[in-house]
Structure formats: C-alpha cells, structure tokens
N, C-alpha and C positions, 0 to 999 in steps of 0.2 A: 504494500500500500504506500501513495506516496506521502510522504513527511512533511517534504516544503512546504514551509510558512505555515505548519500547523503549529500551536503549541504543545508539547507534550509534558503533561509531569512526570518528574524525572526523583522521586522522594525515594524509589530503592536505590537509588547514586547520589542525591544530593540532598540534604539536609534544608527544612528551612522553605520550600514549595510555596509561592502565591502564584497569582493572577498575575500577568505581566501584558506589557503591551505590545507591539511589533518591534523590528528593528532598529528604530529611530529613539526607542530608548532601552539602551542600553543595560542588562541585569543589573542589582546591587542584593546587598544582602538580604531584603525581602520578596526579591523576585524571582520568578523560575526561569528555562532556560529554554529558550528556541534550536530547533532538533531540528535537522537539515540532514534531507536525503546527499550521499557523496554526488560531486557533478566531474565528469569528465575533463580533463586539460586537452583542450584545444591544440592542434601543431600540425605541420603540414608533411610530415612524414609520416606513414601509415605502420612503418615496420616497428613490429614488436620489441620492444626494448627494457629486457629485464636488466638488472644488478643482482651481482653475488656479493652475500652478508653471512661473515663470519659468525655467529652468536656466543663468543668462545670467553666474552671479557669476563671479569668478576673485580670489584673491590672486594676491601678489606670487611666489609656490611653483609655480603653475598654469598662471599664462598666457605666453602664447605669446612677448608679451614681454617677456624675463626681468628680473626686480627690479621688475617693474611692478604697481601694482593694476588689477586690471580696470577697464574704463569706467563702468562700471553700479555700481560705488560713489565713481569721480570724478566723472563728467561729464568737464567742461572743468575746473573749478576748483579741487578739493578734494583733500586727500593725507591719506591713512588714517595715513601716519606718522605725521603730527599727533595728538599727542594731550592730554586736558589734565589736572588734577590728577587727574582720576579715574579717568584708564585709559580713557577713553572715547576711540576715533579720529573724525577726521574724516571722514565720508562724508557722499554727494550725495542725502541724504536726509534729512528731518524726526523719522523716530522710527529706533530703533538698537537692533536683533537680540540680544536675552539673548544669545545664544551673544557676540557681538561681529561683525564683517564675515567671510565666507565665502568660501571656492570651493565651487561647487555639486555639482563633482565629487568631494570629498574624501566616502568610502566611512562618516565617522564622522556627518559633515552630515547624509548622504539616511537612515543610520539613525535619527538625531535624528527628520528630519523625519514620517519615514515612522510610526514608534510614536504622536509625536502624534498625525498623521490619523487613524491606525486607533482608537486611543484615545477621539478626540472624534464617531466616528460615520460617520466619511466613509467612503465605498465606494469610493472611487478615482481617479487624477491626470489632468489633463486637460494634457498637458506643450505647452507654446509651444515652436513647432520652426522652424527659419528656412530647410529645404530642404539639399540638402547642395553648394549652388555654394562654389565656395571663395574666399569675399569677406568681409572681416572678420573677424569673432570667430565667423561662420557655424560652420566645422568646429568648434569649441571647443563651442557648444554641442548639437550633433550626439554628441561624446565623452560629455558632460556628462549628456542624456539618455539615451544606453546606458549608462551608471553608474547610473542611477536605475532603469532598466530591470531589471540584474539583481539586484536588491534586495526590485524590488515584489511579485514574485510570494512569495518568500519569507517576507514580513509578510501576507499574502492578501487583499490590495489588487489594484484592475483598473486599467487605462490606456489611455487614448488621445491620441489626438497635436490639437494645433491647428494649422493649418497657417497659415503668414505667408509667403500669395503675393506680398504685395508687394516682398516682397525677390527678385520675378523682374525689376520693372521697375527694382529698386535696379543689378540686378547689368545688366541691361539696360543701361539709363542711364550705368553706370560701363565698360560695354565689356567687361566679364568676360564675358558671353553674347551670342550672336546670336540663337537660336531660342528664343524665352519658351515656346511652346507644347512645342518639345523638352524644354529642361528641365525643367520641371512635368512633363512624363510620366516621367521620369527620376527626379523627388522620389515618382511615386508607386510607380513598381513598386520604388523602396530600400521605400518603407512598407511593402508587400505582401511583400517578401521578408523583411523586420527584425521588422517590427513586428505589421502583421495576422494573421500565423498563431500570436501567442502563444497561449495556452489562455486567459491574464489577459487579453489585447486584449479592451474593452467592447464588444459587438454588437447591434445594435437590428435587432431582425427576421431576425436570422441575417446581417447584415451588419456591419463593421467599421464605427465608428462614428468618421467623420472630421470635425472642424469647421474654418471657416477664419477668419483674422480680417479679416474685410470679407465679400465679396472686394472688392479695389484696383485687382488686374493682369487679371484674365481679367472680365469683365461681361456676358457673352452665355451664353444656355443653347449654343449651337453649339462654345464655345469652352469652356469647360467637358467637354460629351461627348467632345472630342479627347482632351484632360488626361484621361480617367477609360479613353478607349481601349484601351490596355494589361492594362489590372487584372483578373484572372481574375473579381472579384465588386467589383460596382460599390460604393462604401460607402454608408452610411447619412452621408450628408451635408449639415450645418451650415451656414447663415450668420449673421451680426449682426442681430441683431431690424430688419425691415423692406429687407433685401436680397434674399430668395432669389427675387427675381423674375429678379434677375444671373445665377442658375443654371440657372432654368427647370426643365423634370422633372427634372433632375439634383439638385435640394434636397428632402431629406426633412422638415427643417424650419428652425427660428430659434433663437439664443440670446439672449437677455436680457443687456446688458451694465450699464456705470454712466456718467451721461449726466447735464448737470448740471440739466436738470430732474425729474432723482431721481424722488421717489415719484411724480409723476403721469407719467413715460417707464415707469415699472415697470405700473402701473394701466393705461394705456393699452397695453401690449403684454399683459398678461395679458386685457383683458377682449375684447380686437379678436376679431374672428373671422378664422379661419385654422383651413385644410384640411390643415396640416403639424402636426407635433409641435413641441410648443413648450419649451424649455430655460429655468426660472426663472432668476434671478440674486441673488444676497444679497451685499453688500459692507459695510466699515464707514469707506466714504469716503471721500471723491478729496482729496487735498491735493498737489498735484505742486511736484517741485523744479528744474523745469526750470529757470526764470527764475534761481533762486539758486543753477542749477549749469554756467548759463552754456550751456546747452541750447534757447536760445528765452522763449517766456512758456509761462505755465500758462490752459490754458484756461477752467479753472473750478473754484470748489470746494466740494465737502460735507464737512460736519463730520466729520469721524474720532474715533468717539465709540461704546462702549458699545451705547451709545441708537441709532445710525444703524446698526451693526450689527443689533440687536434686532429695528427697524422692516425692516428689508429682505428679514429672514429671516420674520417672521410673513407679511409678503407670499407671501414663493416660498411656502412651504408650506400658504397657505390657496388659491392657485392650483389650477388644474389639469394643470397641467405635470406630466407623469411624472416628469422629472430637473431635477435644480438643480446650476447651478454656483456652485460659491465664488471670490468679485472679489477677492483674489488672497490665493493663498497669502504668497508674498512680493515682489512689486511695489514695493519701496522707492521707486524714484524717484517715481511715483505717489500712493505714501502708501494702498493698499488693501490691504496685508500684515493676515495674521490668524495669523500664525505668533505666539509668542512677543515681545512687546518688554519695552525698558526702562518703555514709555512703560505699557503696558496690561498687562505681566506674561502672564498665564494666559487674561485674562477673557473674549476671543472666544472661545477654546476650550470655557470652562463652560459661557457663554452656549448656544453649538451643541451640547454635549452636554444641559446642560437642555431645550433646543427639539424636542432628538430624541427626548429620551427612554430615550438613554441608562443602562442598568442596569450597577449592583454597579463604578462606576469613576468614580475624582474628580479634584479637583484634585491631592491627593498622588501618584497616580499619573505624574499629566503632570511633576511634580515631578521623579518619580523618571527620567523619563527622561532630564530635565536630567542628573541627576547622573550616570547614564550618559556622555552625555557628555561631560564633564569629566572623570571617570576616564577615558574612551577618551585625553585628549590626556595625561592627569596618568600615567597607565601604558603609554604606548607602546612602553617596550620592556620592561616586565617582562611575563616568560611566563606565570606562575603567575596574577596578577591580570587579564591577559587573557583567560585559559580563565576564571576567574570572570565576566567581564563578556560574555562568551559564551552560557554559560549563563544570564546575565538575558536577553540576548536571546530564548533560546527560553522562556523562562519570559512574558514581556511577550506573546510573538505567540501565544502556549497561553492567553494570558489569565490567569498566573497570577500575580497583580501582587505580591500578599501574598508570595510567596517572591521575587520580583524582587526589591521593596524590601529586604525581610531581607536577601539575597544584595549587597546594595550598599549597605547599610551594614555589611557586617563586611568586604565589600572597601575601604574606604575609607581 
C-alpha cells in the first residue's frame, strides 16, 4: 500500500505519538513522524550497479571480545586507542573513514552507509558473508549482515550475498568441521531460508543471485551440484573472472575483480568471449596494509587515486556487462574503500554519480547525511531531536533532500 504523504503512527519505534501536520512543519517533541514510501534515484545509465560491503568491522562496544577493537582495524599491530593530536586513531589501514573506525553493526553506521549508496546511484549490496560455522569473528559477521539486512529494504536498495567458501577448508583445517561438503549445504539452505526469499534479494533470470569469492574449497562442477543439492531453486551463480570452469553448469557466469595488472586484467576479461554473463568491476585501487599490519606482505599495488577510480569505471560501463560491481565499499585493509574518507572526502561518490548520470542530487546532499550522523551519536538520548532525525530519514529515502537538509539544520 502506498505510504506517501500519509501519516502513520509510529509508537512501537517512537515514543511520545501526536497529531502532526504535513511537511511544512516540521516534527518536534510532540509530534509524530511522516513515513514515506523509498522513491527511486533518477540517472541516465540503466546498468545495474551494485557495491561490495565488507561487514567485518567491530569496536571495542561490539565485539565478542570485550574492551577489544576488532581485527580488521588492528591486524597484528595497531591500537585504535592510539590517537594523535588530531583525534585521529590508529588503524591497520592507509586512509581513515570521515565517520572515524566503526562497528558494522551499529544501526546508525549501515544508515550512514546505506543513504550514501542510494544517493550516489547504486542499486544494491553485494554483502561478503563467511558461512555460519562458528570459527572466529565468523558469527559476528553473520549478526552484522542481518543488521544490514533489515535496513536495506527500507532505503529500497537490493542485496545479495558473496559467499567465502574458503572458510570451509579454514574451519576444515582448524578441526571445527569434518564434512566440507555438509557444511556448505548447510550455509546454503541458512541463505534460502534468510536470505533468498526476501522481495529485495537481487535475481537474475528469476533466480537468486549468488556469487563466490574464488571458488578455493569446492573446484569440480560435481562438487558444486552436491552444495546447491538442497536448495528448492538453484541460484544464479558467480565466480572470479576466469574460474567458472571450477563450477561447471553450475556457473551462470564471472565477476571482474582488481588484479595488479589492472586495466589490461579488466580489457582482457571484458573483451574475451564467454557464453556466461559477465559482472564488470570499477575500483579506485589496491594499496594493502598487510605488511604494515603485521599481516604478511602486500601483493601489489595501484594507485588509489580519483583518476584510477575514473578509469575503471568508464571501462565497466562502456562494456557489455549487464551488472557492475563496486571494488569495495569499505575494504580498508586493502585500500579499495569508496565510502567516504579523510583522504578523498566525497569525491568517488561525485565521480559515480556524474558517471551515472545521476539527477536533481549533489555533493551537499551526501553532506547532509554526514550530519545525520553525527547528530545520531551527538542526540542519543534526546527524544525530541531523534523523532527529528527520523523524519530526515524518511525525507532522504522519498528523495526529499531539500526538506532533509532544512530539517537538520534547525535540528542541530
């Protein structure tokens, strides 16, 4: 049913419920809040344009191990407490998140992140999933993805999962599992019951649209159709540019990742012939921190630059590729984040919304949703400025940016 411009009381999420009047005035502490159906972003490219999102962050509040930062902003080496004249912490990474370091599951983050995307163009998350064996920070980000899950549909963005079999032969190797081919049937029917039947689940050909990263653990089309066994509808199924021979009919097609002979690894998978669907890729750069995080070495690097974004992205989209994925949302230790930084502010994000074609939405917009949240941490327990920042919410996902912003600066 549609939403726009109705009122709705909203008293199982906000506290405090009256009568309120349209648009034109704005909620305060005795008013309720205007619920707006998500509206479309406008652009003049048609091609599907997802991002891949690590969900792997934890602060010291989150994780498992209590007082601890997550690994994925230490490594080995580095401690977020650290910090230097600037307010700046230490983390196992080269460039450093506007917001500052994260937990992925904190409900104020995946809003941040989520407005961006929709903001700059993007149709929807290709989320990194690591299976639900319970080995490591595994469950943690299992949690972390269903946190983002009930969110996306909400902003009216779509998602699919990337699946990291190789953490069958991690948990294999480490004695957590005997049956790799069990388990993997087990990661898939959780998908099929969690995840494939959302409405938002991406679907290519009426199939749920599964990718993986290799594959590493399973490499036989035989062993493959066991894993997909179980699953009431076989998915539309992904591998790394120049594996899907590992899957056999089991692969619908390839992804295009980043690879450090760069544009001519991109040029040579776009131009090869191949009887599968091909998945572009756009990134702005591999710089890893492994070696400096006490993590191994780094195996190669492109410039993380503007410009290498730029070029990557005219590529995918003069391709023929249906879909493109974006080389990472947030990948810090990597250095292929396109989220927000200190280092580059805004500028992947203008860049992709200029590329796309994006209409009637700018940099001040994405601005605005910074300040979003900053008020989410700077009002946390005031009620009144909450139900304000509420109502931007449904104002941003209606597309109604001009009242957003207004609405968050007289909240401020």
């Amino acid at each position: 049913m549609k939403l726009k411009g109705i009122v709705i009381l909203l008293c199982a999420l906000f506290s405090s419920c009256k009568k309120s009047g349209g648009d034109s005035n704005p909620p305060d502490n005795g008013k309720e809040i205007t619920v707006y159906e998500p509206q479309r972003v406008s652009k003049t490219i048609d091609k599907k344009v997802y991002v891949h999102l690590m969900p792997w962050f934890e602060d010291k509040t989150t994780n498992d191990q209590a007082g601890k930062w997550g690994q994925h902003w230490t490594m080995a080496n580095k401690n977020p407490d650290i910090t230097d004249g600037n307010g700046i912490r230490q983390i196992a990474a080269h460039y450093y998140p506007l917001t500052g370091p994260y937990a992925s599951g904190d409900p104020d983050i995946i809003e941040y992140q989520l407005l961006l995307m929709k903001l700059s163009g993007i149709d929807g998350v290709l989320i990194d999933w690591p299976g639900i064996t319970k080995l490591y920070d595994y469950p943690l980000l299992v949690r972390n993805t269903e946190k983002f899950i009930e969110l996306i549909g909400k902003v009216g963005l779509n998602f699919a999962i990337v699946y990291e079999d190789q953490n069958i032969n991690i948990a294999f190797n480490n004695n957590t599992i005997t049956n790799k081919i069990g388990t993997a049937q087990g990661d898939m029917t959780y998908m099929e019951t969690k995840y494939f039947k959302n409405s938002n689940y991406i679907k290519i050909d009426g199939k749920p649209l599964l990718l993986v990263f290799g594959p590493q653990t399973f490499q036989s089309e035989s062993e493959w159709t066991q894993v997909f066994a179980p699953l009431n509808t076989k998915p539309a199924f992904f591998t790394l540019w120049n594996e899907s021979n590992e899957a056999g009919k089991n692969a619908s097609g390839e992804f295009a990742w980043v690879y450090k002979n760069h544009l001519d690894d991109l040029n040579g998978f776009y131009s090869k012939t191949y009887s599968g669907i091909k998945i572009s890729s756009a990134y702005p750069g591999f710089h890893a921190f492994y070696q400096e995080g006490g993590w191994g070495t780094n195996p190669f690097k492109i410039d993380v630059s503007l410009q290498t974004f730029s070029q990557t992205l005219d590529l995918a989209l003069q391709s023929n590729a249906p879909y493109m994925q974006l080389v990472t949302w947030n990948d810090y230790g990597e250095g292929t984040m396109i989220e927000p930084t200190q280092q580059f502010q805004y500028g992947f994000l203008t860049i992709l919304q200029g590329k796309l074609g994006v209409q009637n939405i700018k940099e001040e917009d994405l601005k605005a949703v910074s300040l979003l949240y900053e008020l989410r941490k700077k009002y946390k327990t005031n009620t009144g400025k909450k139900k304000n920042l509420d109502q931007a919410f449904y104002y941003f996902i209606s597309l109604k940016l001009s009242e957003a912003r207004s609405l968050l600066e007289t909240t401020k």
